[in-house]
Wavefront OBJ file of the C-alpha trace (Angstrom):
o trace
v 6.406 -170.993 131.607
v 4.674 -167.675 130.453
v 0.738 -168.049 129.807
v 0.296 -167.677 126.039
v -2.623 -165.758 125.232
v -4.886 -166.459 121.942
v -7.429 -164.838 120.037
v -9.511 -167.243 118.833
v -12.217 -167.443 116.524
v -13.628 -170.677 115.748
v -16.775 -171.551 113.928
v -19.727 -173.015 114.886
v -19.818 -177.088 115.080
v -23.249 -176.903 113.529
v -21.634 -174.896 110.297
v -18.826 -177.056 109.929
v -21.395 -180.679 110.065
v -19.430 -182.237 113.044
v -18.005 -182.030 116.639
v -14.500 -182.528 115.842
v -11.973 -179.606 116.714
v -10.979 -177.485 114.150
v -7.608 -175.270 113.402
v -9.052 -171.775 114.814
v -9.861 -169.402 112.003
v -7.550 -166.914 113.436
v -5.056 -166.994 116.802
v -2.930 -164.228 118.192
v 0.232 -165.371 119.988
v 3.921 -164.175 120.385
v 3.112 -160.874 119.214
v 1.236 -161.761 115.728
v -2.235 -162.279 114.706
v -2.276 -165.024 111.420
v -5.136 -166.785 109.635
v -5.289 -170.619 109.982
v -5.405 -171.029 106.646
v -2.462 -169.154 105.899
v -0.402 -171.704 106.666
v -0.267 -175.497 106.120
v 0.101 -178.531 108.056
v 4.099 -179.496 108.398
v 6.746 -177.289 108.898
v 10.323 -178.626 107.404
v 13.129 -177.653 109.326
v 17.369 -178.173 108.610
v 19.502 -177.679 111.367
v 22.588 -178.712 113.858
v 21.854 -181.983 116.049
v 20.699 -181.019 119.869
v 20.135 -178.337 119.161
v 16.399 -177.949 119.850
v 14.788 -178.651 122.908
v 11.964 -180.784 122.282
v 9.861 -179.292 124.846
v 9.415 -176.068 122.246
v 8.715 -178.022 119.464
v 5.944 -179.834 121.040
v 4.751 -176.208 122.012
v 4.958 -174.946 118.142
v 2.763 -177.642 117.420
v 0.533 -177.551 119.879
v 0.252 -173.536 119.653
v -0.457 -173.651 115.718
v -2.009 -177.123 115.265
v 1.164 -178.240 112.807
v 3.955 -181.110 112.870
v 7.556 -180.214 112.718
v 9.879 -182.336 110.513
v 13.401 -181.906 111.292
v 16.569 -183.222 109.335
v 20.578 -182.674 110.408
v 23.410 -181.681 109.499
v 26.806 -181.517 110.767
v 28.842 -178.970 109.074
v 28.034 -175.720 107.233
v 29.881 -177.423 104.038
v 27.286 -180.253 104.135
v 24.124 -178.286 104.528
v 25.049 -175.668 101.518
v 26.305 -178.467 99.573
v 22.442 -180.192 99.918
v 20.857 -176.594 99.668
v 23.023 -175.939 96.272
v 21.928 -179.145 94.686
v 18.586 -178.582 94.691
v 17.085 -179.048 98.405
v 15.868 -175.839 99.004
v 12.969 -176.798 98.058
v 12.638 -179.007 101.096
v 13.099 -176.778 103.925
v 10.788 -173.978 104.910
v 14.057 -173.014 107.499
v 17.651 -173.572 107.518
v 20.060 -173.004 110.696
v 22.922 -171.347 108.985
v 26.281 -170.125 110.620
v 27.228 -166.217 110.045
v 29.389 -167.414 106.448
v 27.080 -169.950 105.245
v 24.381 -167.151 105.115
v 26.749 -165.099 102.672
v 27.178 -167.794 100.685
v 23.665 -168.792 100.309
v 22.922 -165.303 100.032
v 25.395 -164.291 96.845
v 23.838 -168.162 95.446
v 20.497 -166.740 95.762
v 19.187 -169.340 97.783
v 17.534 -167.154 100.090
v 14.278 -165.246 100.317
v 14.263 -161.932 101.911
v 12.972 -161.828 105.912
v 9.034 -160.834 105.265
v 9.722 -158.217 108.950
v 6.242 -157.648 109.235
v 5.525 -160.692 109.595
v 8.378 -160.784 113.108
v 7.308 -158.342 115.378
v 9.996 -160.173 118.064
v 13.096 -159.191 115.321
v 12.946 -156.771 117.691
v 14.273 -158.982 120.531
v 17.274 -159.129 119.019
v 20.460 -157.024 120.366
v 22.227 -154.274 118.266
v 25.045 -156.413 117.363
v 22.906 -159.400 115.842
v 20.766 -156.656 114.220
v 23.619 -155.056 112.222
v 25.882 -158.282 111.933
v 28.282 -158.157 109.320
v 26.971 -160.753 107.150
v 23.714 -159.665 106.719
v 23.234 -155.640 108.000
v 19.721 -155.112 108.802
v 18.800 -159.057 108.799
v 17.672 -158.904 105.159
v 17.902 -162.782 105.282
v 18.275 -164.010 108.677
v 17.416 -163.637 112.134
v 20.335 -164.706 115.070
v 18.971 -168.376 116.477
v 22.130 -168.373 119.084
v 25.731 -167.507 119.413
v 29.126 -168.731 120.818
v 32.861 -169.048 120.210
v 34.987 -172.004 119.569
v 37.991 -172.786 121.469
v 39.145 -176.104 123.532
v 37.013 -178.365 125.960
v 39.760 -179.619 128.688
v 39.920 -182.838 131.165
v 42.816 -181.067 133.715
v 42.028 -184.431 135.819
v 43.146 -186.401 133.095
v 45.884 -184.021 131.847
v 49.703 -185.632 131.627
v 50.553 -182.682 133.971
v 47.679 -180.229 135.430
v 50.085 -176.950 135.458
v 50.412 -177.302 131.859
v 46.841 -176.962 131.032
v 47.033 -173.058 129.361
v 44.468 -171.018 127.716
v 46.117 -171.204 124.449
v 46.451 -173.309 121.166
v 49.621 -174.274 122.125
v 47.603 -177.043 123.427
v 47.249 -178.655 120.203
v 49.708 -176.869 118.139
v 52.843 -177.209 120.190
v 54.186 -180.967 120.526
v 55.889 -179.418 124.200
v 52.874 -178.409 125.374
v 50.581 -181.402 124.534
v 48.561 -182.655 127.575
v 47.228 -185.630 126.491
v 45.279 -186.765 123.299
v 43.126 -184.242 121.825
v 40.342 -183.878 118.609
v 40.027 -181.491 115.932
v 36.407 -180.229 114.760
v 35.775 -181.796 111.066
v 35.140 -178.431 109.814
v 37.405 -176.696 107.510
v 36.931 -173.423 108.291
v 37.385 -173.864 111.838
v 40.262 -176.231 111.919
v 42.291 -174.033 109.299
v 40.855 -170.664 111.034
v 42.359 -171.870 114.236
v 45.642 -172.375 113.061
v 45.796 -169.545 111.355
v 45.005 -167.643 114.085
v 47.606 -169.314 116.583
v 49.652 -168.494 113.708
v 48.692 -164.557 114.294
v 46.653 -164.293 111.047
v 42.690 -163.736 110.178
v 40.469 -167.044 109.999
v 39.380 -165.351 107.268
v 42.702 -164.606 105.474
v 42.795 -165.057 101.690
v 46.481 -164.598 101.799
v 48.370 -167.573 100.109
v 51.633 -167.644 102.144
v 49.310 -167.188 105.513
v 46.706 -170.113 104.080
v 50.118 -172.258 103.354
v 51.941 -171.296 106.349
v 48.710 -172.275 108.094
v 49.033 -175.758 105.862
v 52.023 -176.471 107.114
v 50.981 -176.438 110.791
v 48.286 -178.241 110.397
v 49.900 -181.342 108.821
v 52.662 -181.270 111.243
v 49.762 -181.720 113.973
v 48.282 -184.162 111.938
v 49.973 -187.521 113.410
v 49.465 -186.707 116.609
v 45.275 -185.714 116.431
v 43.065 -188.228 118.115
v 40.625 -187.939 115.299
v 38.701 -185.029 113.518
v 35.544 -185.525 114.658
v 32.064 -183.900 114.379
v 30.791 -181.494 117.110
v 29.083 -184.203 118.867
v 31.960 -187.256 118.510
v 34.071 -184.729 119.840
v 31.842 -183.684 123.166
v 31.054 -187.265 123.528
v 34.865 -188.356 123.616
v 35.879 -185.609 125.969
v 33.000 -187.082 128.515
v 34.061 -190.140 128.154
v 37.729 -189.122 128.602
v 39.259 -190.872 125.048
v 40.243 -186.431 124.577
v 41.884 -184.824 127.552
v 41.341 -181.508 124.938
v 38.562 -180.842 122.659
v 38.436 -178.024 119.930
v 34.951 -177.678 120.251
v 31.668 -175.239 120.641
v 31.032 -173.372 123.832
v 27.751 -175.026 124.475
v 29.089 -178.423 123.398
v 31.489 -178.624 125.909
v 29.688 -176.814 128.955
v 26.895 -179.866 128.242
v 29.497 -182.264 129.207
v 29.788 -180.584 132.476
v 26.392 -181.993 133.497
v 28.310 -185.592 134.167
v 31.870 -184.637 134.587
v 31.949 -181.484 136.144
v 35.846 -181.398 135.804
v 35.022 -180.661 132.408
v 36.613 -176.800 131.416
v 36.458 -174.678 128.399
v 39.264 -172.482 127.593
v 38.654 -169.491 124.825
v 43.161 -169.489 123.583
v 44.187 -166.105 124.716
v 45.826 -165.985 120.629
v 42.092 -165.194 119.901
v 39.211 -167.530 118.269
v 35.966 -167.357 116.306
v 32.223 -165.906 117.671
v 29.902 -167.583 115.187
v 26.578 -166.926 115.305
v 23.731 -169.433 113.514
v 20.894 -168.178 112.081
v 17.033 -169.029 110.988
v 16.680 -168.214 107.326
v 14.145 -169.096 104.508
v 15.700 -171.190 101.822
v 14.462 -169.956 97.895
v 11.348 -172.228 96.945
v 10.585 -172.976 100.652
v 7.254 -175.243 100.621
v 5.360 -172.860 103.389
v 7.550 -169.449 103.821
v 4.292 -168.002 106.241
v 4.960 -170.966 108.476
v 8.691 -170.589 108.478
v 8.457 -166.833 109.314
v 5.654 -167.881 112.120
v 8.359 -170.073 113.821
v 11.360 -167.838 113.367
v 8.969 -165.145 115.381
v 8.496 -168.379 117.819
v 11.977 -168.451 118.830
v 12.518 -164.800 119.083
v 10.036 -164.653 121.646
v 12.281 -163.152 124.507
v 10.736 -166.289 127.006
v 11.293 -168.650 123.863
v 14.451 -167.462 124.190
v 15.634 -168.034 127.150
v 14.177 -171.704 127.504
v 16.588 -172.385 123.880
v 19.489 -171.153 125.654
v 19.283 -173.050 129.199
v 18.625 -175.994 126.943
v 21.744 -175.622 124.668
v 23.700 -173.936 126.808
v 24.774 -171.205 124.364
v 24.499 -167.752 124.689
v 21.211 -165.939 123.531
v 21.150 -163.059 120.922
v 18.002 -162.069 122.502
v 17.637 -158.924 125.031
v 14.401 -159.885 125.916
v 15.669 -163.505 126.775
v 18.505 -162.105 129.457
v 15.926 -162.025 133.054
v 14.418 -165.644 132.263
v 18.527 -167.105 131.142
v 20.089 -169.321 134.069
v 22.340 -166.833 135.964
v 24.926 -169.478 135.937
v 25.170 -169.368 132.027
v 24.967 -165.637 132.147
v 27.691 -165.256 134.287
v 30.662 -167.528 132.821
v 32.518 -165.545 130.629
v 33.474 -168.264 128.407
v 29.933 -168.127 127.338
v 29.391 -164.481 127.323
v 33.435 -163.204 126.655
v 34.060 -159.907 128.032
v 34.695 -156.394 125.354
v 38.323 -157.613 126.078
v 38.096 -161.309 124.850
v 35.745 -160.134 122.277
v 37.607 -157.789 120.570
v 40.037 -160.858 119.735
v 37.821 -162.713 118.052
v 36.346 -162.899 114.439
v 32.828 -163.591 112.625
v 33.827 -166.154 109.925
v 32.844 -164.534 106.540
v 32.700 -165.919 102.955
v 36.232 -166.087 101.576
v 34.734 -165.800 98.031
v 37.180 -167.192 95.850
v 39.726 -168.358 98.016
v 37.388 -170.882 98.845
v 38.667 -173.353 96.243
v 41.805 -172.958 98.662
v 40.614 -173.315 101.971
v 39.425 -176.944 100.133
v 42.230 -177.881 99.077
v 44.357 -177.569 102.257
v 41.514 -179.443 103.514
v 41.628 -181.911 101.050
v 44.921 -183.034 101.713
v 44.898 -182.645 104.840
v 42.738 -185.149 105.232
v 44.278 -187.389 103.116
v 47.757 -187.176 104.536
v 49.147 -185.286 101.113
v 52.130 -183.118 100.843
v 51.413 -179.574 101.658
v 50.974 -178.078 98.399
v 51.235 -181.176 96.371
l 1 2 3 4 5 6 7 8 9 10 11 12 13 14 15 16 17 18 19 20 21 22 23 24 25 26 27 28 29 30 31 32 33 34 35 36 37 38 39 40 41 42 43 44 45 46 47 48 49 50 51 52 53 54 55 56 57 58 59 60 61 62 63 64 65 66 67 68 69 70 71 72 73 74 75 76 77 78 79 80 81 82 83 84 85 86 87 88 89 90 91 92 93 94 95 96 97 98 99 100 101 102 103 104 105 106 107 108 109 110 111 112 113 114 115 116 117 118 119 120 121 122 123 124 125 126 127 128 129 130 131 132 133 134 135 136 137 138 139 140 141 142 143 144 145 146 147 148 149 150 151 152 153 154 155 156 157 158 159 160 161 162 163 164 165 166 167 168 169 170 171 172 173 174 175 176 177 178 179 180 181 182 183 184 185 186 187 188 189 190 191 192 193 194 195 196 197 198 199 200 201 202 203 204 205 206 207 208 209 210 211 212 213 214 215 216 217 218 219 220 221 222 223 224 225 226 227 228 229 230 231 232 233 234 235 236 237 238 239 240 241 242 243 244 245 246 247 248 249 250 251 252 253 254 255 256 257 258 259 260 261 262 263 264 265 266 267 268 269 270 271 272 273 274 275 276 277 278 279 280 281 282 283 284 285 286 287 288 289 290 291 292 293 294 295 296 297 298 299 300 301 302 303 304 305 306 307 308 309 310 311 312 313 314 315 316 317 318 319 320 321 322 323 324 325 326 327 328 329 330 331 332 333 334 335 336 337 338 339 340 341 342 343 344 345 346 347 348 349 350 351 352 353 354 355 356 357 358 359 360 361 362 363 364 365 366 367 368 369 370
């Protein structure tokens, strides 16, 4: 671990009419001077399970003499849904995927990225700097990044050879390889079928959304269960899913106990999400948020959050201190070729109202379009 250097100035014991430690009056560290009394006591943080290490919150506390409070969420849907009725008010930070920062943005949810007050924005690489929703990170700053795709058991597979890098794996009844779990996300679960299908995750098309309907409730019987990120990593581990759609990171954490554990990126193409630290509208201490943002852009910081969740870092400065294992598997770090097959999810605007419906009934077994 890197020596963190302060600048401290701390007054006197006699002034203050005691001997017990103090907040210093000022401290420099991770590339920012800041007051101790420009900040408060308890940062409030909303985020994805496990996806912290707790070894750097303890350090964020210790550094600036505060508590972190942390609550969870486990889909965008839920956290905007909470944000929208009123709880940004309770969060000085919220993790947000790539379209759940448009649509907090065009809600007005969000305050604008104070960049003087992140020196280690810097950190970040051109493509997280000029992502496409939010150019110039007006409103957030990139926390990590990964792709979805399938988590596979091939030692538990009906038949090894037929374990593919494709959808087919849970799209096509023929090329099934044992049970398998859907993410309990609607944008993902429709955005994969529509891309098996050939189509945009983001596609506001109606025949495309329908087609895309119609797969996905013909695959409906035979899904294990749509489960959260977690449920899902959790069954493939304990081997209830011989296939996964999952996270990147999710799955390679399996690997730790079952090293048989694989994850596939379908060669139809997927989604590279990225989730990112922004300050919700009416935050209780937005100097404290930006202080921890700048905390996790630290290119050391960095690397630690990344050989902890096993997801690849959108930090340049993070790359020497990253586990060359993790930097080397391209189903963490996809090559230009696999890249240029994938999509950012982005707000669908008012197609929205569609995307919920499929989901809707979906869900609830319903006719396709009924």
């Amino acid at each position: 671990m890197r020596r963190i250097w302060l600048t401290v100035i701390v007054a006197l014991a006699a002034a203050c009419g005691g001997g017990e430690s103090e907040r210093p009056a000022s401290l420099e560290v991770f590339g920012i001077r800041v007051a101790g009394a420009d900040y408060g006591q308890e940062l409030h943080l909303f985020t994805w399970s496990d996806y912290l290490d707790p070894e750097l919150v303890a350090e964020f506390e210790r550094t600036y003499d505060v508590t972190v409070r942390i609550d969870y969420y486990d889909t965008n849907e839920a956290m905007i849904a909470k944000l929208q009725a009123g709880g940004t008010g309770q969060y000085d930070v919220v993790v947000a995927s790539d379209y759940a920062v448009e649509v907090l943005r065009k809600a007005d949810l969000l305050l604008p990225l104070t960049h003087a007050n992140l020196p280690n924005l810097k950190n970040l690489s051109q493509r997280f700097r000029e992502a496409p929703f939010d150019p110039g990170n007006v409103y957030s700053a990139t926390y990590q990044w990964g792709t979805s795709g399938l988590g596979v058991r091939p030692d538990l597979a009906d038949d090894s050879t037929r374990v593919i890098d494709s959808w087919a794996m849970v799209f096509d009844s023929a090329s099934a390889v044992g049970p398998f779990t859907m993410l309990d996300d609607p944008r993902e679960t429709i955005g994969a079928a529509l891309i098996y299908l050939g189509h945009s995750p983001n596609s506001q098309d109606d025949a495309e959304l329908a087609e895309a309907e119609r797969l996905l409730m013909e695959q409906r019987s035979r899904v294990l269960t749509y489960s959260p990120f977690a449920t899902s990593r959790d069954l493939l581990a304990s081997g209830d899913a011989v296939v996964a759609h999952n996270y990147s990171g999710d799955v390679l954490s399996v690997q730790e106990e079952v090293p048989q554990v694989r994850f596939v990126i379908p060669r139809e193409g997927s989604i590279v999400w990225s989730d990112n630290m922004a300050v919700p509208k009416g935050a209780p201490d937005r100097r404290l948020a930006e202080l921890f943002i700048n905390y996790i852009l630290d290119g050391q910081v960095g690397a630690r959050l990344s050989n902890f969740t096993r997801y690849a870092s959108p930090n340049e400065a993070s790359v020497p201190a990253i586990d060359p294992e993790l930097l080397s598997d391209r189903s963490v770090y996809p090559d230009s070729a696999m890249l240029a097959k994938m999509e950012f999810l982005r707000d669908v605007g008012e197609a929205r109202a569609a995307y919920d419906r499929i989901w809707t009934r979906l869900r609830a077994g319903a006719t396709p379009g009924g």
